[in-house]
N, C-alpha and C positions, 0 to 999 in steps of 0.2 A: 534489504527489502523483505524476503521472506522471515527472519526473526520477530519481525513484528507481526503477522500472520499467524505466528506458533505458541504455543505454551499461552499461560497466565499473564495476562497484564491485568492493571487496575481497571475497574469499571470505567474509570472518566479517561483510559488510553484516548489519545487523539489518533483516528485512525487515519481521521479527512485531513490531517495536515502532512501525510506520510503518501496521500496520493499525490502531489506535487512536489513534494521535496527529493530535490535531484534528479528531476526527472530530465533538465536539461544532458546530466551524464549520461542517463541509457537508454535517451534517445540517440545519440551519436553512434552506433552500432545496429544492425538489422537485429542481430542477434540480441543484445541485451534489450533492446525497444520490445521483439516479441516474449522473451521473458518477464520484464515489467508489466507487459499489457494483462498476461496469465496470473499474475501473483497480485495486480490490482484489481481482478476482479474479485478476490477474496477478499482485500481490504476495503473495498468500496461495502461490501458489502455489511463488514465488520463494524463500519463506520454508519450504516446506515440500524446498526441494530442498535449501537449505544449513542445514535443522535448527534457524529460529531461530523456528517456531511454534510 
């Protein structure tokens, strides 16, 4: 989750396909659910600067 949040990707990264994917596995944890919710709100955000939400 977080590697995609960090460093250089290409401009056309999909950031909005990285907000669902897998998310059925870190939901299954209190613990990795409140981690995913913190590192997606980075990528949602990511996703909303190069238009791929």
């Amino acid at each position: 989750m977080l590697q995609h949040t960090q460093g250089m990707n290409p401009p056309d990264f999909d950031y909005g396909f990285n907000l669902n994917y897998g998310k059925r596995y870190t939901d299954n944890t209190p613990l990795t659910a409140q981690i995913r919710a913190l590192i997606d709100i980075d990528t949602a955000r990511q996703a909303k600067d190069n238009s791929t939400l």
